[in-house]
N, C-alpha and C positions, 0 to 999 in steps of 0.2 A: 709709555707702554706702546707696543707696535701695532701699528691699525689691524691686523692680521694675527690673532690668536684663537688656535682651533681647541676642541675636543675633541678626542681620538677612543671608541670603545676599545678596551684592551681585548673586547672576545669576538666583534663581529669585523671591527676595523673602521667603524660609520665613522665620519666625521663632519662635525658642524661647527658653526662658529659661539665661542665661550659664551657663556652664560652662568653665571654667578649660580644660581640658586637653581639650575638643572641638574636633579639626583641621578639620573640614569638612563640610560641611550634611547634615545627614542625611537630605535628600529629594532632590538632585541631586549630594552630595561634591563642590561644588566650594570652595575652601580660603578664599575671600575672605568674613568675616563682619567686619560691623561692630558694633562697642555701640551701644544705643541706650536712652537713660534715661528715667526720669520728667521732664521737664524742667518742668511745672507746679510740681512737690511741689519741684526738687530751689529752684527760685526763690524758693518761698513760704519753706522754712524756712531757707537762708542767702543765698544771692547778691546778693537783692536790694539797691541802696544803701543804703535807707532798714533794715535789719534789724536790725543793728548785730551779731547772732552772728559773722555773715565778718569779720569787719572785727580781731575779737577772737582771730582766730585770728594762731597765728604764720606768717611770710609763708616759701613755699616751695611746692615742689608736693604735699605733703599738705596743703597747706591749701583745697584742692579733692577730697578724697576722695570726697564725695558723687557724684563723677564720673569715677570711676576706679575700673577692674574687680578691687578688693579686700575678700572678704569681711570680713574682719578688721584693722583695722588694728595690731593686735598684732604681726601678720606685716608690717609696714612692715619694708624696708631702707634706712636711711637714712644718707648722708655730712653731710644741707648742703646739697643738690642743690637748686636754682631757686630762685626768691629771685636773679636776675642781676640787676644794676643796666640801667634805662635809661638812657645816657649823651648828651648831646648833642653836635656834633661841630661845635662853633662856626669852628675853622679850617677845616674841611673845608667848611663851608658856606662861608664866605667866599670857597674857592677856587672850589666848584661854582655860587655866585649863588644857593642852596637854603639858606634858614635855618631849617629845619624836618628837619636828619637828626637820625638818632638811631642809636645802638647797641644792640645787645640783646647786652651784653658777657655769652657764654656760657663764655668762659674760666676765668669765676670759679665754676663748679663744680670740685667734687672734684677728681676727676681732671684740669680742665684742658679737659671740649670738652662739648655740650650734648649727647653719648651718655648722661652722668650722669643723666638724664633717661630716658631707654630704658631702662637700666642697674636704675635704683632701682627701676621697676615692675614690670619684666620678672621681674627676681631675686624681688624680694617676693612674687610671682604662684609662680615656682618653689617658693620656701621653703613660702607657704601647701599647697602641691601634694607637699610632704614630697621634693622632687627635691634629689639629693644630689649628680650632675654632668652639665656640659650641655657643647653643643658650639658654636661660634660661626664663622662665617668673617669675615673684615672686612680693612680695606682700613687699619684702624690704631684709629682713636679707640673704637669697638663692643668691640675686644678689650680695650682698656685698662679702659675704663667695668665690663664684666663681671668683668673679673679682680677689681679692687677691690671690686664688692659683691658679689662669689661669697666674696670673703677675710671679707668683712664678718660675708655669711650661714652660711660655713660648706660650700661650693659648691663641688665643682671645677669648672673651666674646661679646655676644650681647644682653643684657639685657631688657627686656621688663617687661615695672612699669609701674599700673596702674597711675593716680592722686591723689589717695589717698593715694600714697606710702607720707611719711614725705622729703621734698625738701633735710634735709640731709642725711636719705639714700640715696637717689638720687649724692647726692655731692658727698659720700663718694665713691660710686660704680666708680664715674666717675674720680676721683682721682688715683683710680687702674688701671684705664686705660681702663675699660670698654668700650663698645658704647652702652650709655642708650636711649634708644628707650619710651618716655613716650606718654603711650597710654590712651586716653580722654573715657575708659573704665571700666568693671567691668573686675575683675581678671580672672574670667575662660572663659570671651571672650578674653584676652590678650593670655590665654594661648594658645585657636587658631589658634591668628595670630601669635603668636611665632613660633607656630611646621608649619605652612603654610610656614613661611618664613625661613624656617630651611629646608623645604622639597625642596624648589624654586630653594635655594640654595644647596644644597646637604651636608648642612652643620650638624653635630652632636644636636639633641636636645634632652635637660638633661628630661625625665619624670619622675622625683620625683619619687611617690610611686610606679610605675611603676619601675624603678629599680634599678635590686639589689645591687647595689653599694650602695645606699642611703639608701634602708633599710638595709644594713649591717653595716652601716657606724654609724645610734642609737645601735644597739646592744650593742655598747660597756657602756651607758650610765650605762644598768643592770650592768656589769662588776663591773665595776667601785664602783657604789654602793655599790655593794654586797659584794664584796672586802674590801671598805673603813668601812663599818657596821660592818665587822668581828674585826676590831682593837675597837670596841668599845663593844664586847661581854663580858656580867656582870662572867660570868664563865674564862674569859681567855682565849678562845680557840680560835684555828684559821681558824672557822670555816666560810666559806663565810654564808652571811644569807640577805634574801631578806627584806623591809620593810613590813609591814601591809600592806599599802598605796603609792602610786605613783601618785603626782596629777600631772596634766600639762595644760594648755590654749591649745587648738588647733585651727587651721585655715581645711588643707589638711588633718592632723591627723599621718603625715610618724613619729614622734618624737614616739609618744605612741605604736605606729604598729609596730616600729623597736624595740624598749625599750621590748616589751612584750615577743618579740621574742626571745630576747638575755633572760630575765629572764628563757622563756622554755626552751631554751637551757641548763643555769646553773643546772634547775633538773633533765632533762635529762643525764648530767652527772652526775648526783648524790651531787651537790656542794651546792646545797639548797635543802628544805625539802620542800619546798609550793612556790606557786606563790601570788605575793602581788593583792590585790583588786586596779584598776583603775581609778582614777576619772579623764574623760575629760570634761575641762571646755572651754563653747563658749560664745561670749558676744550675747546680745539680741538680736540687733540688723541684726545680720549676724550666727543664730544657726540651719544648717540645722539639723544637727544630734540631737541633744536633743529636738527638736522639733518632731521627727519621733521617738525619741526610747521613750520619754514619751506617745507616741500614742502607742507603741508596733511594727511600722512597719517596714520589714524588708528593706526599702528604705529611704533616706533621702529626708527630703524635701527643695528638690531643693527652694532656696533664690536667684530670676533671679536680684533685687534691694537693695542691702544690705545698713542699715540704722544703720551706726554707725563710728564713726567718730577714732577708731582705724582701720587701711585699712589692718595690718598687720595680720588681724584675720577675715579678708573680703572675704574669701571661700566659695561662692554659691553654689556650687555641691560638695562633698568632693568622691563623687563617689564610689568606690568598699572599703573605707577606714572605712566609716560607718559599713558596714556589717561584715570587717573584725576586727572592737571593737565592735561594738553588741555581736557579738561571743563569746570573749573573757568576758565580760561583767557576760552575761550568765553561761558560762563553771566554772567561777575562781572569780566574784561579783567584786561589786563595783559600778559605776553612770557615767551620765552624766547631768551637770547642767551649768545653763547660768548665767549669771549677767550683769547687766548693762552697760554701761562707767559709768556713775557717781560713781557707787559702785566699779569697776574699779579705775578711779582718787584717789578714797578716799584711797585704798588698795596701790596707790602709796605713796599716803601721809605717812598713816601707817607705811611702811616697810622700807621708809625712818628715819622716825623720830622717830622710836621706837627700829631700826636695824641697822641703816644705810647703808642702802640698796637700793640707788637706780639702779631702773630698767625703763625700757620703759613700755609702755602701755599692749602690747602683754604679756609681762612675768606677769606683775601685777592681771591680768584678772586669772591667778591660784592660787595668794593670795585672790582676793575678793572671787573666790570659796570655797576655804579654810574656810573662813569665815562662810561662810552657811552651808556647811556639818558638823562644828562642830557646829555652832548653830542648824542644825535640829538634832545633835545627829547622824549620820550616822558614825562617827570619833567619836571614844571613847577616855578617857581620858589617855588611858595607852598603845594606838598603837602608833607605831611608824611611820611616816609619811614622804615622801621624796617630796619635791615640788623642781621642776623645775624653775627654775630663767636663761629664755631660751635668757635675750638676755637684752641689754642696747646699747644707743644709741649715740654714739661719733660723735658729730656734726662737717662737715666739713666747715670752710667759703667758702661761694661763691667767694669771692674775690682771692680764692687759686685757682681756675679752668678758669677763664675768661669767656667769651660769649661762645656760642654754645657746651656747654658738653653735650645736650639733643637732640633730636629726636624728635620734637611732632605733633601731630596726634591730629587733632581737631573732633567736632562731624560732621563734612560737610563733611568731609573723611571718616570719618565710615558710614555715611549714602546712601555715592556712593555703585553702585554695585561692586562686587570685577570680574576680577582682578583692576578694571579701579579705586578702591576705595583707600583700606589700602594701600594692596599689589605695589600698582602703588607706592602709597608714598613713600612707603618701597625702593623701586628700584629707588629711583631720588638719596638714599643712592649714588648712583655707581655716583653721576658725579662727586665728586669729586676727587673719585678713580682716583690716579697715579699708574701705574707698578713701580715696585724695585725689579731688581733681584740682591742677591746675593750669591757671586761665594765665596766661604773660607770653608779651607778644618777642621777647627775644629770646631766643635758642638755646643762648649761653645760661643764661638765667634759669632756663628751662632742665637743663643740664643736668646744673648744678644741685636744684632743690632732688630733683628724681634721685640722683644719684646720693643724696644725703638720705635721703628717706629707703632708697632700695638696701645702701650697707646698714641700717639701723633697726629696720623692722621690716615685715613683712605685708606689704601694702599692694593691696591693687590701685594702679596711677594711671589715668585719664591727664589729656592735656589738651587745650584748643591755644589756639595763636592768638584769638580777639577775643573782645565781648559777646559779638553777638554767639562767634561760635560754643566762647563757655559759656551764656545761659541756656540754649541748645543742649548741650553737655550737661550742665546739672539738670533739667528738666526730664532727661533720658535716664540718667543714671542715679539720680539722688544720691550722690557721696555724703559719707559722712564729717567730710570737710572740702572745704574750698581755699586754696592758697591762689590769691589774688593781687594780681599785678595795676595799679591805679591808670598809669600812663601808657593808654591803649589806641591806635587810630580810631575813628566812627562812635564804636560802646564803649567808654574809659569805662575803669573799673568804679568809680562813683554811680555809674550808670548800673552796672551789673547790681553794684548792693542795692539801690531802689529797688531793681527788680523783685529781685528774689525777695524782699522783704515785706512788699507788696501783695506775695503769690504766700497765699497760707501754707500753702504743699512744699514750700523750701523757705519760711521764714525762718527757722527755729535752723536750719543746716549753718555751724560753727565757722565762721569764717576768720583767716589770718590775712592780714594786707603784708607783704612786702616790697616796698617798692624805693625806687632812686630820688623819689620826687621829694622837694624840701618842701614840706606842709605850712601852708598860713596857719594862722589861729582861728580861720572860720573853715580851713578844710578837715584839722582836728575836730573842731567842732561838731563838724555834718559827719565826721565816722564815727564820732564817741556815744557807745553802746550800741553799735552795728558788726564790730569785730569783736574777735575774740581776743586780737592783740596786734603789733603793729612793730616790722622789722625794717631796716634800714638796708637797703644792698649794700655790701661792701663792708657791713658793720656789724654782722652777726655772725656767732660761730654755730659749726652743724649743730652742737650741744643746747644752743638757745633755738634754732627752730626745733629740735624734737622736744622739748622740753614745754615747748606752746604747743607743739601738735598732741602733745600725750595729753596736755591740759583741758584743750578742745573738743577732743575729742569724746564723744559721750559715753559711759560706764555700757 
């Protein structure tokens, strides 16, 4: 990363230098900051064709770090993520008279949609920022994406999905270990109650286009692109070069806002000659933005009841996101157009059966566009065209999750005044809350239990690095369990259980040992009838530690 990475208020112009975890300008508070890099330095030492360092890297989106708000790449979270193939769409040209489309097949991330993207920097930004759980709203693909690199990082997630999310994003979110919270609501009231309940709690909540991790995190789609179009230059060169065209479906609109950005950037360093024309596509039913910019105005029109049976693209307000593709719109051409579901469905049908290509509903709604732009002639026959194929949907069985993986929120509860309504609901979360503190002095190991215990139940988790600090820790917090590591510097864990066993006020708290250490027969000895029970690192599955922890644990 370049020693020199600023933040830029989008309303006053202030600029200071990045800061992870700063929500809002410090000279007017308003929440819209952009990155903005060395872009000389970042050209000279890789980007350039001619360098040969870029080229040498493995392809994906950390292979653009230099330009992504991570101090460390240490702290990368990584599936797999980017690195989609460009696909050409040779039937589909034949059908449309355009021999020039292409795919930006984003299915083939991780998870199955280009969130994996958001996901990977967003989280990695958490993890470097030491943040242990965060809260998300989303409409389907954002929760799934997070769940998996929250499981990755070690992260809980608290996901909040409308009803209209599809039951198996829902599954699959909850599979990663998520706590999906389904709200009997419209998406940008869910998104309320998410950051209410993220503020209640003091807990991290992700705002999307709000920030810059997530709009850093499409940047790389331009990249990518632009990169993979230079191996297809009819002259040979290895020239990056941007398409005519960039279509995409939006809901929020961060795919297109970050995407645009990353393109500016590219000519900015002089790595392409022009910026491509935009086309965002909304379904009818739920189109604020193409409904306001076919009027001409510079606000969208707020959709308070969205009528459309794709939920993933069920964005009522898309807010300050509007204004900032109007802009671009204007400054650099191109459109915004809607389409049906039905015209939608068919464009699954299509891109299956002509491509084979299937996709979910959400990605399909930028081929039914597609369709129209070049039937009204707006897409000529000889541009060259990049469509987004932003996501497909890998259904989980229910039968793989059992009863209670959801949270729900009926309309009787929304209709209560708050705090006594949602918020109230929200907080009956905490009865089932047990304390687990765990005392082990390595990381990994620390990790790993937290992260077993966070996808499994809902626990409040305390951790100290030593003895002294976890008898400190239990002393404070009285857990209802203690998962305890033997082989400790200064207070080994032999030491912790005299303790506590010693001290009437924590004799009787359940303790589990797991530890690396191969036990004599007089250190069996000195813990038998001191733990609750006694795990092997390296030897246990998540299913045998909760399976002691539920046993442990007191009625």
């Amino acid at each position: 990363m370049p020693k020199t990475v600023e933040m830029t208020c989008l309303d006053c112009g202030e600029r200071a230098p990045f800061a992870p975890m700063q929500l809002a300008c410090a000279h007017c508070g308003s929440e819209w900051l952009e990155a903005r890099y060395d872009y000389a330095a970042v050209v000279t030492r890789f980007a350039a064709p001619d360098s040969g360092a870029h080229l040498r890297r493995n392809p994906g989106l950390w292979r653009y770090h230099e330009l992504l708000p991570l101090r460390d790449l240490a702290h990368a979270v990584t599936l797999g993520e980017g690195n989609t193939p460009l696909i050409p769409l040779p039937n589909l040209g034949l059908m449309l008279g355009c021999a020039n489309l292409f795919v930006k097949d984003e299915r083939q991330n991780p998870s199955g949609s280009f969130k994996d993207r958001q996901a990977a920097l967003a989280v990695s930004v958490m993890k470097e920022a030491d943040i242990r759980e965060a809260v998300v709203a989303s409409t389907g693909n954002v929760a799934i994406s997070y769940a998996a690199y929250g499981a990755r990082a070690g992260i809980k997630v608290y996901a909040f999905l409308t009803s209209l999310v599809p039951p198996e994003k829902m599954r699959e979110c909850a599979l990663y270990g998520a706590q999906v919270i389904k709200v009997t609501t419209t998406y940008d009231r869910s998104k309320e109650l998410a950051q209410a309940f993220a503020r209640q709690r003091g807990m991290y909540y992700d705002r999307g286009l709000r920030s810059i991790a997530s709009v850093e995190s499409m940047k790389t789609l331009a990249y990518e692109i632009a990169e993979q179009l230079a191996r297809l230059n009819p002259d040979g060169s290895a020239s990056w070069r941007a398409p005519d065209w960039y279509v995409q479906s939006i809901s929020g609109g961060l795919g297109p806002v970050g995407a645009m950005k990353g393109f500016r950037e590219l000519q900015t360093m002089g790595l392409i000659d022009r910026l491509p024309r935009l086309a965002c596509i909304q379904v009818e039913g739920c189109a604020p933005m193409v409904t306001a910019y076919r009027r001409d105005s510079e606000t969208p029109d707020v959709v308070v009841s969205p009528r459309t049976h794709i939920g993933t693209l069920a964005t009522g307000n898309p807010g300050r996101a509007y204004r900032i593709l109007r802009n671009y719109l204007q400054q650099h051409g191109g459109t915004m157009e809607s389409v049906s579901d039905e015209e939608t469905f068919r464009a699954m049908h299509v891109m299956a059966k002509i491509e084979g290509l299937s996709m979910e509903p959400g990605a399909a709604a930028a081929f039914a566009g597609l369709f129209k732009l070049v039937r009204h002639g707006l897409i000529h026959p000889d541009e060259t065209v990049v469509i987004n194929c932003t996501g497909h949907t890998f259904p989980v069985e229910s039968e793989v999750l059992g009863d209670g993986w959801a949270q729900e929120l009926g309309e009787a509860q929304l209709a209560q005044p708050e705090p006594e309504g949602v918020l109230a609901a929200l907080q009956r979360l905490d009865a089932r809350v047990r304390s687990i503190a765990i005392i082990d002095d390595t990381p990994d190991t620390v990790r790993l239990l937290r992260r077993i215990l966070q996808a499994r139940g809902n626990y409040d988790i305390h951790e100290a690095e030593d003895g002294r600090a976890g008898l400190a820790l239990i002393r404070e917090r009285r857990p209802d369990l203690v998962i305890l590591d033997l082989m400790m510097p200064e207070v080994d864990g032999f030491a912790v259980l005299d303790a506590l066993r010693a001290d009437e006020a924590t004799r009787d708290i359940p303790v589990i040992v797991v530890t690396a250490k191969a036990l004599t027969p007089e250190e069996r000895a000195r813990l038998d009838g001191q733990t609750s029970s006694l795990l092997q690192k390296g030897e246990f599955t998540d299913d045998e530690l909760l399976d002691d922890v539920r046993k442990a644990l007191p009625e």
